[in-house]
C-alpha positions as a Markdown table, in Angstrom:
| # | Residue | x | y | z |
|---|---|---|---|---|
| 1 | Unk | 0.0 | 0.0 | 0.0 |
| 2 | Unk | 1.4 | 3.6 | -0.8 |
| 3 | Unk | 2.4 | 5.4 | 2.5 |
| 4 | Unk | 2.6 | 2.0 | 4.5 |
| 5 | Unk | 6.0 | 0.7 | 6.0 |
| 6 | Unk | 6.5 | -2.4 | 7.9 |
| 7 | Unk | 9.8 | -2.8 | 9.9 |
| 8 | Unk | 12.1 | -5.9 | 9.9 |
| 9 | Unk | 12.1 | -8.1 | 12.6 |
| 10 | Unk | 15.5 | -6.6 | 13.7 |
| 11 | Unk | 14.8 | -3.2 | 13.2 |
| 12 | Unk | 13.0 | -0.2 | 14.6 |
| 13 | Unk | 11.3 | 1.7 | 13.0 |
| 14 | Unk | 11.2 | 5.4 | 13.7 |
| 15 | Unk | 8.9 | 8.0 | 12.7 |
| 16 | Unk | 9.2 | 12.1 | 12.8 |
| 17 | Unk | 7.3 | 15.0 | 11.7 |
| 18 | Unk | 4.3 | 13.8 | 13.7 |
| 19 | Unk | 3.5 | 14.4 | 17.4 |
| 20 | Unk | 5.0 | 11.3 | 19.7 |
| 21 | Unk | 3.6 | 10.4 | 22.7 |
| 22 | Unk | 5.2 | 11.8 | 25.5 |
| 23 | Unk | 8.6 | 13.5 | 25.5 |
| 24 | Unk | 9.4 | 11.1 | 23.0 |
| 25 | Unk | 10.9 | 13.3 | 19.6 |
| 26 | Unk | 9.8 | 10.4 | 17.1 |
| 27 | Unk | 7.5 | 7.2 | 17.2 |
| 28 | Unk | 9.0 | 3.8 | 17.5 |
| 29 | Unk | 7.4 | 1.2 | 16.0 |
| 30 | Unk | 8.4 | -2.5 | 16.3 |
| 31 | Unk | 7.4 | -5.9 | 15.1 |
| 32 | Unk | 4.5 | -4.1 | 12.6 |
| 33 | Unk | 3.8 | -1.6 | 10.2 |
| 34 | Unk | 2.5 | 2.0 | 10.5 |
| 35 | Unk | 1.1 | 3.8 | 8.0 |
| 36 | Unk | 3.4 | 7.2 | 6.5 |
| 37 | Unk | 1.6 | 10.2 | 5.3 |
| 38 | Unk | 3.8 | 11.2 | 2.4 |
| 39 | Unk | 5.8 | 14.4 | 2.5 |
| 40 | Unk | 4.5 | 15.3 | 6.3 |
| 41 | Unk | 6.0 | 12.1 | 7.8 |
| 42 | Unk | 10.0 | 11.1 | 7.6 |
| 43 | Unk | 10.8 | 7.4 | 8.6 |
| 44 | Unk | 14.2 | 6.0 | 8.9 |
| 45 | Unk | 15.7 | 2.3 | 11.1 |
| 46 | Unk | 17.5 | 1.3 | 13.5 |
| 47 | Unk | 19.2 | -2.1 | 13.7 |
| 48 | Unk | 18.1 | -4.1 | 16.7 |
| 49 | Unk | 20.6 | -6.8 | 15.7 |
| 50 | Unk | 23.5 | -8.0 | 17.4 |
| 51 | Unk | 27.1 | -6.2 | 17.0 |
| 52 | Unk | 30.6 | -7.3 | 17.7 |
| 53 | Unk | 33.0 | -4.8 | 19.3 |
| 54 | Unk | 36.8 | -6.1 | 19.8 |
| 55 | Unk | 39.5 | -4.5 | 22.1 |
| 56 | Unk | 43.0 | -4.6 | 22.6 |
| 57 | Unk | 44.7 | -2.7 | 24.9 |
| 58 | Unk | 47.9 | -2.5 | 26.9 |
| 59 | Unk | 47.1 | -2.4 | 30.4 |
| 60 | Unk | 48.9 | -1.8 | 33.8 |
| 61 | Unk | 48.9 | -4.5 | 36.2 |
| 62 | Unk | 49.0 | -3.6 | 40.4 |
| 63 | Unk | 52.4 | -4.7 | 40.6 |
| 64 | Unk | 53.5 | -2.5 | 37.3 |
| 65 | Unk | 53.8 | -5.4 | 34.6 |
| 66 | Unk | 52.3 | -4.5 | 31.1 |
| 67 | Unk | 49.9 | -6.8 | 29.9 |
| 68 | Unk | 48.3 | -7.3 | 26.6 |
| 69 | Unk | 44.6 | -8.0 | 26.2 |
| 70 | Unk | 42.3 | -8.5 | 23.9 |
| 71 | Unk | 38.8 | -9.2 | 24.5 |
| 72 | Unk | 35.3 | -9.3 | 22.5 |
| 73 | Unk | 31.9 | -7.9 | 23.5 |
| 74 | Unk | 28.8 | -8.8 | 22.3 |
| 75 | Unk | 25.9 | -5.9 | 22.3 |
| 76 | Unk | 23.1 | -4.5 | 21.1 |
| 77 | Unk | 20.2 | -1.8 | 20.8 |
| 78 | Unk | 17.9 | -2.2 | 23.8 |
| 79 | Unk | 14.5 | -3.6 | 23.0 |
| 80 | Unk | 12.6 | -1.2 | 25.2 |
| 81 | Unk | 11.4 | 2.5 | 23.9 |
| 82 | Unk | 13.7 | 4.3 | 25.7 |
| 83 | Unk | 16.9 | 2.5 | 24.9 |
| 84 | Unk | 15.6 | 3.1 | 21.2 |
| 85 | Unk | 15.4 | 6.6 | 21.6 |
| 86 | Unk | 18.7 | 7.1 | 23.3 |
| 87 | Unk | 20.6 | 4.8 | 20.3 |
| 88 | Unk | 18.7 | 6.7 | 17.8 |
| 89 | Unk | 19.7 | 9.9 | 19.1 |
| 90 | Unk | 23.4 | 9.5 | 19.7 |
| 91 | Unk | 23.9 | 6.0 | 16.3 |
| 92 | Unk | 21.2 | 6.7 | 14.1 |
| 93 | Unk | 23.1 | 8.5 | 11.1 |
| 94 | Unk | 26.4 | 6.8 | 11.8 |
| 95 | Unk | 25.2 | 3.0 | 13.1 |
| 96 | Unk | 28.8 | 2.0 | 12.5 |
| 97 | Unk | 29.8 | 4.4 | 15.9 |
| 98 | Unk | 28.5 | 1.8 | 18.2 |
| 99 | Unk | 31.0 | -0.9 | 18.0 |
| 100 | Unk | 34.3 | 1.8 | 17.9 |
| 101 | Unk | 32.5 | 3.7 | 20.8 |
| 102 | Unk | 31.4 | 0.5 | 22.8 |
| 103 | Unk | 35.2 | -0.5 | 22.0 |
| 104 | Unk | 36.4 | 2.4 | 23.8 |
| 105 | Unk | 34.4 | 2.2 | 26.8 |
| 106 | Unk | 35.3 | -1.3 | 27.7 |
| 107 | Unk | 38.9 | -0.7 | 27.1 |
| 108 | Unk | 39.0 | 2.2 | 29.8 |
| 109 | Unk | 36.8 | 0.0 | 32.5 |
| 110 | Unk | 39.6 | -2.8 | 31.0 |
| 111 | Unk | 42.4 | -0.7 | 31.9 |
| 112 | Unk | 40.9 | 0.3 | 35.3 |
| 113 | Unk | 40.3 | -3.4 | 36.8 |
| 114 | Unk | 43.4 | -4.6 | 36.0 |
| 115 | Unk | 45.2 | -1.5 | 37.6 |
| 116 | Unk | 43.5 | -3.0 | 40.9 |
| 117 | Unk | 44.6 | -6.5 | 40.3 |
| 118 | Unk | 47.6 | -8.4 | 40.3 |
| 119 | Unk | 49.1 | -10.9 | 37.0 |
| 120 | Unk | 48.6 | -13.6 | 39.4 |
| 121 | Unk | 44.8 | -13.1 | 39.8 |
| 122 | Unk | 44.3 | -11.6 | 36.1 |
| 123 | Unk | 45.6 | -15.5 | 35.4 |
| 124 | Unk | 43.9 | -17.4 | 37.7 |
| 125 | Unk | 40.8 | -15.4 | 37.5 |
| 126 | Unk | 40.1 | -14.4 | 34.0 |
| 127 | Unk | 36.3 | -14.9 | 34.9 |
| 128 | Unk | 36.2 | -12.5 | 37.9 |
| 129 | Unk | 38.0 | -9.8 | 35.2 |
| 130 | Unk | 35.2 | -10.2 | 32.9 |
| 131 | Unk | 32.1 | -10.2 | 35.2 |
| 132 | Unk | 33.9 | -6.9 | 37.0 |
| 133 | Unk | 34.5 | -5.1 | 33.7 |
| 134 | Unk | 30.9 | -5.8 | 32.9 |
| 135 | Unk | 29.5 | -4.6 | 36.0 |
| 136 | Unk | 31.8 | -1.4 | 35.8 |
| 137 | Unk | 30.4 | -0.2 | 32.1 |
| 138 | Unk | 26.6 | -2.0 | 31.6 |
| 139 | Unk | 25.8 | 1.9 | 33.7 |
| 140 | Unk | 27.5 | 3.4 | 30.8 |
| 141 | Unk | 26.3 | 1.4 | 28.2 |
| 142 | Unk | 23.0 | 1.6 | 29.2 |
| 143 | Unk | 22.7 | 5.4 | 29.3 |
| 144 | Unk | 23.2 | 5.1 | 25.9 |
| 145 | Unk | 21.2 | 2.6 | 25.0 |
| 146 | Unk | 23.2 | -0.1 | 24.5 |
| 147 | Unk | 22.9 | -3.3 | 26.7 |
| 148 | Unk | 25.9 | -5.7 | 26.8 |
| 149 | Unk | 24.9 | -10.0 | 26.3 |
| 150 | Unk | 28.6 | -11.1 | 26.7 |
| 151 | Unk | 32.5 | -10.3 | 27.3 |
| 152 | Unk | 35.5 | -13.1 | 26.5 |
| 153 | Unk | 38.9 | -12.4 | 27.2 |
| 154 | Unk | 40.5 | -14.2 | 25.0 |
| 155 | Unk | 44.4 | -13.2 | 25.5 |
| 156 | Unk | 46.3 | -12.0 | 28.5 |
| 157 | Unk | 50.2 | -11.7 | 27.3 |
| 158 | Unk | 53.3 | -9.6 | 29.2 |
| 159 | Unk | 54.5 | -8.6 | 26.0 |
| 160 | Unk | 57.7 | -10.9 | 25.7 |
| 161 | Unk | 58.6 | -10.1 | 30.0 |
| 162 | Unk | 58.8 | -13.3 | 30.6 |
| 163 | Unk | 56.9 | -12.9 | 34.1 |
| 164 | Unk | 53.8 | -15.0 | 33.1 |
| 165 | Unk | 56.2 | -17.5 | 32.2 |
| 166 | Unk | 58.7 | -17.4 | 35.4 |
| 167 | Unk | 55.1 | -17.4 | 37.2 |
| 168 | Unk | 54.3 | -20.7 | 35.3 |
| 169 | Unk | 58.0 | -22.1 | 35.7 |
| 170 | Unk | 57.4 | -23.9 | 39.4 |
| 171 | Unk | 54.3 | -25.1 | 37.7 |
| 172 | Unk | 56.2 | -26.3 | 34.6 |
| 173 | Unk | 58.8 | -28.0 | 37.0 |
| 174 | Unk | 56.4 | -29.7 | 39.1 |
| 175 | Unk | 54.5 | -30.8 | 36.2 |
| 176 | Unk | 57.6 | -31.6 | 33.9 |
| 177 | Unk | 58.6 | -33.4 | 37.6 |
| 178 | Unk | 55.2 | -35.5 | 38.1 |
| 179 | Unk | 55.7 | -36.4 | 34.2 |
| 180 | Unk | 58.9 | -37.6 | 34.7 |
| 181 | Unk | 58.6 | -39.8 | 37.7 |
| 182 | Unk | 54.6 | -40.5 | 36.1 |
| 183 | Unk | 57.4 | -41.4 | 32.7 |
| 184 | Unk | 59.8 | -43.5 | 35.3 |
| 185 | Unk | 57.3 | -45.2 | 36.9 |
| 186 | Unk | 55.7 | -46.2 | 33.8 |
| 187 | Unk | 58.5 | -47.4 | 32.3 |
| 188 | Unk | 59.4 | -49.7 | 35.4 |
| 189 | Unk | 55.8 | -50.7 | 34.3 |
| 190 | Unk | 56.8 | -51.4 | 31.5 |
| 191 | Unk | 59.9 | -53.2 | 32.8 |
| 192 | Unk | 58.3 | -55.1 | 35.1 |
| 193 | Unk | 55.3 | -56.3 | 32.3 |
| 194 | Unk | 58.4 | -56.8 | 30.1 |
| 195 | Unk | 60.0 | -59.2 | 32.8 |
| 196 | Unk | 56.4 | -60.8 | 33.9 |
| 197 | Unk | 56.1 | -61.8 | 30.3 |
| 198 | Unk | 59.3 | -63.1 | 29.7 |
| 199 | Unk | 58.8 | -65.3 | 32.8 |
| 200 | Unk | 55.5 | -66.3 | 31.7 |
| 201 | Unk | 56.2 | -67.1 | 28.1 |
| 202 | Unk | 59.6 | -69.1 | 29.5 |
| 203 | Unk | 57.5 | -70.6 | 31.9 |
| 204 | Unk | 54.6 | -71.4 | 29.3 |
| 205 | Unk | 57.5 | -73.0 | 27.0 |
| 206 | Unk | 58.9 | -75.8 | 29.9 |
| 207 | Unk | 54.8 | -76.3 | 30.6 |
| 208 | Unk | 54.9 | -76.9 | 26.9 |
| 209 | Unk | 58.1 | -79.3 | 26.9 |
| 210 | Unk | 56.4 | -81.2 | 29.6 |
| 211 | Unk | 53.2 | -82.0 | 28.2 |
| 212 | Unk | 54.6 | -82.6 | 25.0 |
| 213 | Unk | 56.9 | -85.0 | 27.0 |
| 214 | Unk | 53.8 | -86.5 | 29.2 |
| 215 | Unk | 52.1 | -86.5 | 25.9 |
| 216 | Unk | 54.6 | -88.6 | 24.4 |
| 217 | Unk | 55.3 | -90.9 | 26.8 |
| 218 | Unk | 51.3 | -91.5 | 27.0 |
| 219 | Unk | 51.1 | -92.2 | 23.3 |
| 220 | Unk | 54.2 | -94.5 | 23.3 |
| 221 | Unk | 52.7 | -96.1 | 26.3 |
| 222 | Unk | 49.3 | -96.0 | 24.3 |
| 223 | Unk | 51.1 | -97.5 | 21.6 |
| 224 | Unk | 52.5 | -100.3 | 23.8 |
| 225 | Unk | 49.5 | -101.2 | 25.5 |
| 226 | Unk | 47.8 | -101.2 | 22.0 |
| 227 | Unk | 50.9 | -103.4 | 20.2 |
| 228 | Unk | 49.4 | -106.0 | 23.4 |
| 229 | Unk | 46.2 | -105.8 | 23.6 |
| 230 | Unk | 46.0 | -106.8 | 19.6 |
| 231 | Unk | 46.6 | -110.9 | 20.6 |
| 232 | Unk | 44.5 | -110.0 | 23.3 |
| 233 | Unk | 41.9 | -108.2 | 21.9 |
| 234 | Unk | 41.9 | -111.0 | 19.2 |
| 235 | Unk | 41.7 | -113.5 | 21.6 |
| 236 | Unk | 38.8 | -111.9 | 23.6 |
| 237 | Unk | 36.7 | -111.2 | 20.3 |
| 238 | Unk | 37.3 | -115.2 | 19.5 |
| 239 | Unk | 36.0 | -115.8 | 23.0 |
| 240 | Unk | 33.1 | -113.6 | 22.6 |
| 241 | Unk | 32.4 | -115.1 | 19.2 |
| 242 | Unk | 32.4 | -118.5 | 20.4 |
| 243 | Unk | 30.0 | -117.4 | 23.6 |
| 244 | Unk | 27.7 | -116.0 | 21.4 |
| 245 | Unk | 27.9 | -118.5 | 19.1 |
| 246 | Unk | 27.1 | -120.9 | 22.1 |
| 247 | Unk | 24.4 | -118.9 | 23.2 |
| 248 | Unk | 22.8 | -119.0 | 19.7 |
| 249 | Unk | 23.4 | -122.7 | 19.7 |
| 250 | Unk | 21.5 | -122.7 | 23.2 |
| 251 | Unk | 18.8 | -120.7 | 22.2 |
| 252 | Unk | 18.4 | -123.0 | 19.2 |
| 253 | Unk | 18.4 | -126.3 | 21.4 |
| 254 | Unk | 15.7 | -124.9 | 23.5 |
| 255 | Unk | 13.4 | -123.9 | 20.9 |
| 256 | Unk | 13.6 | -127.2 | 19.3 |
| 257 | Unk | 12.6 | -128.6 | 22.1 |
| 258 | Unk | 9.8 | -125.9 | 22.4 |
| 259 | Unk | 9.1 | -126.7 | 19.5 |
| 260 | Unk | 9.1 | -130.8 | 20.2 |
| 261 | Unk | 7.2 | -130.7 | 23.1 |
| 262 | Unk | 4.6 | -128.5 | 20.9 |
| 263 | Unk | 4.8 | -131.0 | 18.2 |
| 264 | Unk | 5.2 | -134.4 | 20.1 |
| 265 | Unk | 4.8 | -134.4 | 23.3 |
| 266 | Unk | 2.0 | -132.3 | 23.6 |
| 267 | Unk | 0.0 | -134.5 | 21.0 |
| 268 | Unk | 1.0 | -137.6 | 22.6 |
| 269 | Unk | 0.0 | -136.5 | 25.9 |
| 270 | Unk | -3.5 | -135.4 | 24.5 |
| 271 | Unk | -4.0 | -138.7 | 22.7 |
| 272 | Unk | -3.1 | -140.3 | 26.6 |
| 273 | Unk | -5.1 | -138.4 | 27.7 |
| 274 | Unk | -8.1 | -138.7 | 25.8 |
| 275 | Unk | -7.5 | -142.6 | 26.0 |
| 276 | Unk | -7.5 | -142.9 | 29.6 |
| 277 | Unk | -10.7 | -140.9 | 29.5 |
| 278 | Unk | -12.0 | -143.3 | 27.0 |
| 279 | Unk | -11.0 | -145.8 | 29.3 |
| 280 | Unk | -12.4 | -144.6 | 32.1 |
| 281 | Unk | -15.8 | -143.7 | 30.6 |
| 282 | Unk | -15.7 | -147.4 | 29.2 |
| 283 | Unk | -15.2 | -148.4 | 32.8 |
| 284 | Unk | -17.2 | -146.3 | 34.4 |
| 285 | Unk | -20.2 | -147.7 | 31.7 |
| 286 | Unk | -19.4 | -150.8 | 32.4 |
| 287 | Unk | -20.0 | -151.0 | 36.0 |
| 288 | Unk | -23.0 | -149.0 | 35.4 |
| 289 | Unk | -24.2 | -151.4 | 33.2 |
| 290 | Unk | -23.0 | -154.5 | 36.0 |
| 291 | Unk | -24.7 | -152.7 | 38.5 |
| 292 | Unk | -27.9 | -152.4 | 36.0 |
| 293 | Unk | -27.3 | -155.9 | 35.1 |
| 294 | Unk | -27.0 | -157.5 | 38.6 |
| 295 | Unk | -30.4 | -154.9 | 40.0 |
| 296 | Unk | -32.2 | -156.6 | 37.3 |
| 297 | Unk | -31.2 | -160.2 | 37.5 |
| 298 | Unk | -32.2 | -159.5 | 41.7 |
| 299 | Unk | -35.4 | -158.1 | 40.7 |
| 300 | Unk | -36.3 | -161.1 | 38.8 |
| 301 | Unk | -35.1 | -163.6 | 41.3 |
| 302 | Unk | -36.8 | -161.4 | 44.1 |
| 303 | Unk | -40.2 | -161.9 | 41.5 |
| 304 | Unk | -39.5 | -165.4 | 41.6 |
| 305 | Unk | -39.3 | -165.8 | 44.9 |
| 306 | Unk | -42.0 | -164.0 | 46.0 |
| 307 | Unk | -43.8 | -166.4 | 42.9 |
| 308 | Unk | -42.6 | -169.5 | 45.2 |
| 309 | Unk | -43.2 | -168.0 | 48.4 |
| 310 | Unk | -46.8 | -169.8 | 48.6 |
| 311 | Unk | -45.7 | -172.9 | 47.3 |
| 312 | Unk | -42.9 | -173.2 | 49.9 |
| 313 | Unk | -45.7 | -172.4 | 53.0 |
| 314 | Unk | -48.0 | -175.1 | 51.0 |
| 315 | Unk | -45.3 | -177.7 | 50.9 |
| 316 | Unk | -44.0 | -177.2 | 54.7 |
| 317 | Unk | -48.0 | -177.6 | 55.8 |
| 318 | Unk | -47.7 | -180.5 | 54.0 |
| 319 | Unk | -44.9 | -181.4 | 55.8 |
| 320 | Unk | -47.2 | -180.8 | 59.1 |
| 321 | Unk | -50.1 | -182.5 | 58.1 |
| 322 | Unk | -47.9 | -186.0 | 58.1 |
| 323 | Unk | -46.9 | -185.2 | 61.5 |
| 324 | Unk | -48.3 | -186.3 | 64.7 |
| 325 | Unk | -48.8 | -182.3 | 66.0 |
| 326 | Unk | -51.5 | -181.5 | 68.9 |
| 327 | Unk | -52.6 | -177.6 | 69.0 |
| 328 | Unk | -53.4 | -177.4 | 72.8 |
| 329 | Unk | -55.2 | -173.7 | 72.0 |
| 330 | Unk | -57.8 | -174.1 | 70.0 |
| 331 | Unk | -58.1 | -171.6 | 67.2 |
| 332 | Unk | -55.3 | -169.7 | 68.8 |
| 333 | Unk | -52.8 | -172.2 | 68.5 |
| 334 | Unk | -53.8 | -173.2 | 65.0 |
| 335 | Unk | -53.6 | -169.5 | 64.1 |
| 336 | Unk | -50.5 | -169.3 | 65.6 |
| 337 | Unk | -48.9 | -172.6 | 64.0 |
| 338 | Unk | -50.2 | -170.8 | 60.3 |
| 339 | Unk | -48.1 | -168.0 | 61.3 |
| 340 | Unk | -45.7 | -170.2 | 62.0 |
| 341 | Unk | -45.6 | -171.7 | 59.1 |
| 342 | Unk | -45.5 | -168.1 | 57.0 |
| 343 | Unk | -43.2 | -166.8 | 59.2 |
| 344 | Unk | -40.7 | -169.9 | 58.0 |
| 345 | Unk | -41.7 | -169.1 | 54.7 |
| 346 | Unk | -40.7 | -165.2 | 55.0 |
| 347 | Unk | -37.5 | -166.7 | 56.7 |
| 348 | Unk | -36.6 | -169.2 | 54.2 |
| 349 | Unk | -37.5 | -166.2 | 51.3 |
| 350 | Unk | -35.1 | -164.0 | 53.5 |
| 351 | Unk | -32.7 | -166.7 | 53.7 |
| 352 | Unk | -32.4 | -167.4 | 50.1 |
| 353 | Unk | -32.8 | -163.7 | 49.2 |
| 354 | Unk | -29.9 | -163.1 | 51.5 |
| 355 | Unk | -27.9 | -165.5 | 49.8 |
| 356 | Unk | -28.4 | -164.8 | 46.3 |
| 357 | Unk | -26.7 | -161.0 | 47.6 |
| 358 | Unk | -23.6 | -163.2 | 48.2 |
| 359 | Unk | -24.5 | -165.8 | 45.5 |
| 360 | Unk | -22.2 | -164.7 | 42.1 |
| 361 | Unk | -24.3 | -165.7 | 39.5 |
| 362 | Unk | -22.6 | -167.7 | 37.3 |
| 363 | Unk | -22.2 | -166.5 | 34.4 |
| 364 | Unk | -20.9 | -168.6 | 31.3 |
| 365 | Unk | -18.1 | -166.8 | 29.7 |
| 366 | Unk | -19.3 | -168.8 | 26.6 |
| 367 | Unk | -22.9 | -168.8 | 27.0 |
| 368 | Unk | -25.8 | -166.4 | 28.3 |
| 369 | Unk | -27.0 | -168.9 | 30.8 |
| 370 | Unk | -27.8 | -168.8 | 34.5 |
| 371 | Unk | -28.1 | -170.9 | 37.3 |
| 372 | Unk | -31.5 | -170.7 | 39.4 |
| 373 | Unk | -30.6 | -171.1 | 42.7 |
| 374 | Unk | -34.3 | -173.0 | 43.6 |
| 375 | Unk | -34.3 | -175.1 | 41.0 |
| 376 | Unk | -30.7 | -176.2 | 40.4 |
| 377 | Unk | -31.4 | -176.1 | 36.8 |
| 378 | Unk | -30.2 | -173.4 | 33.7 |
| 379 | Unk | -32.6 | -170.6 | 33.1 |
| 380 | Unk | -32.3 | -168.4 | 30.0 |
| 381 | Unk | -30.5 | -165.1 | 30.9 |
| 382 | Unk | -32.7 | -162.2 | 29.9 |
């Protein structure tokens, strides 16, 4: 837009020809733009960046030694209003002014700390010199509007004197000293790891000759044994051959005769077996059919005597009717001679049963005859 001016981020921008606020003789503007009413309105910048002043200056120490520094500061334009204005004021038309003027103000605060200090604390506390110069112009620096962000020392020399050096001798010596016994001592080191090894590897090389010796000696001995134990090892294989061989032979034997008792034996003792059961049935049903044989031929005798009982009690009454016999009791006595006379005939049947128990009947081996016992004569066998 025509009239309109934006700033750069590192730069202020100042306008003049209008009324400021304040006491202020321009506007600042920063970080945005501002419109510029042309020909009433003048706008010119101001870096806000940062500059780089260097310094180096012969300076006076307490004890009278000249010294050679050189330091670097880093500074800039103030961010606030006021610092603006003030660098404005006293920079704006010659910017370049603020390095060669910041330059100059350190160096005199430079020279006056180390008038108050001594080489040996300049040395030993460069840190202390900085913060102290710092401290000494950021008043100054600020009143022109300038604020300081850092100050190295970077070289402190006595000009060729020699005094920093004769102040670093002892330290040199006792250094130069500690290296050389820390140099002694590690060449002893070195010595003694020299020596340790040596022993070592002469002691690692008799280890070596003895177990190459044990080593030989075990394989001639090896060797020996191995030259003996051939015979012997050829023997002992025969032997185990020959027991194996045995045991096979053994193992053979005894499943033959597995297999002969399962062939033969087993057979045979089946068939004996199965004909002494035959037997014994055919005994067993013989006696059966004795006994049936014997029950049947007593049945029929028992029939026949029972068939002959009445003829025996008839032919013994007979027997009483020839005799002279007198019943003294009547019917009683009669009755009691009839039973009598049965009671023989039960007797006589009892006695001739009884004795046909004992009675083997006679059997023919030739013929199927049998002899009665009543009649004395042959009667067919049934």
């Amino acid at each position: 837009m025509l009239g309109y001016k934006v700033p750069a981020p590192d730069e202020a921008m100042l306008i003049s020809g209008g009324k400021a606020k304040g006491s202020a003789p321009f506007r600042v503007v920063t970080g945005h733009g501002a419109f510029i009413m042309p020909f009433f309105r003048k706008v010119r910048f101001l870096t806000l960046a940062m500059c780089e002043a260097e310094v180096a200056e012969k300076c006076v120490t307490q004890q009278g030694i000249t010294l050679n520094v050189r330091a670097v500061i880093a500074f800039k334009v103030g961010n606030d209003t006021e610092s603006i204005i003030a660098a404005a004021q006293r920079f704006l038309s010659e910017q370049d002014q603020m390095s060669v003027l910041t330059g100059r103000i350190f160096a005199g605060h430079l020279r006056s700390i180390i008038g108050s200090m001594t080489v040996e604390q300049i040395i030993r506390e460069r840190q202390k010199l900085a913060t102290e110069v710092l401290d000494g112009s950021k008043e100054e620096m600020a009143r022109i509007g300038l604020c300081v962000d850092a100050l190295q020392i970077q070289s402190i020399d006595d000009d060729g004197l020699g005094y920093i050096n004769a102040m670093s001798a002892p330290h040199n010596a006792a250094i130069q000293q500690q290296a050389q016994i820390a140099q002694a001592q590690a060449n002893q080191a070195a010595a003694e790891a020299e020596q340790e090894s040596q022993r070592k590897q002469a002691e690692f090389a008799r280890e070596t000759a003895i177990v190459k010796a044990q080593y030989k000696a075990e394989v001639d001995k090896a060797q020996a044994q191995a030259a003996q134990a051939g015979p012997l090892a050829e023997a002992q294989a025969q032997r185990e051959v020959l027991a194996m061989r045995t045991e096979l032979a053994q193992k053979a034997a005894a499943l033959r005769q597995q297999e002969l008792v399962a062939e033969v034996v087993k057979p045979a003792e089946a068939e004996a077996e199965r004909v002494r059961i035959l037997a014994s049935a055919d005994a067993e049903k013989m006696k059966i059919q004795a006994e049936a044989a014997a029950s049947h031929n007593r049945v029929a005798l028992d029939r026949m005597l029972i068939d002959q009982l009445p003829v025996i009690v008839e032919k013994a009454a007979r027997g009483l009717a020839g005799a002279n016999l007198t019943v003294l009791n009547g019917a009683e006595g009669l009755s009691q001679v009839a039973a009598g006379l049965v009671s023989q005939g039960v007797a006589i049947f009892e006695a001739l049963r009884g004795g046909t128990l004992d009675y083997d009947l006679d059997h023919d081996e030739d013929s199927d005859n049998v002899v009665s016992p009543l009649t004395g004569g042959a009667k067919e066998g049934a």
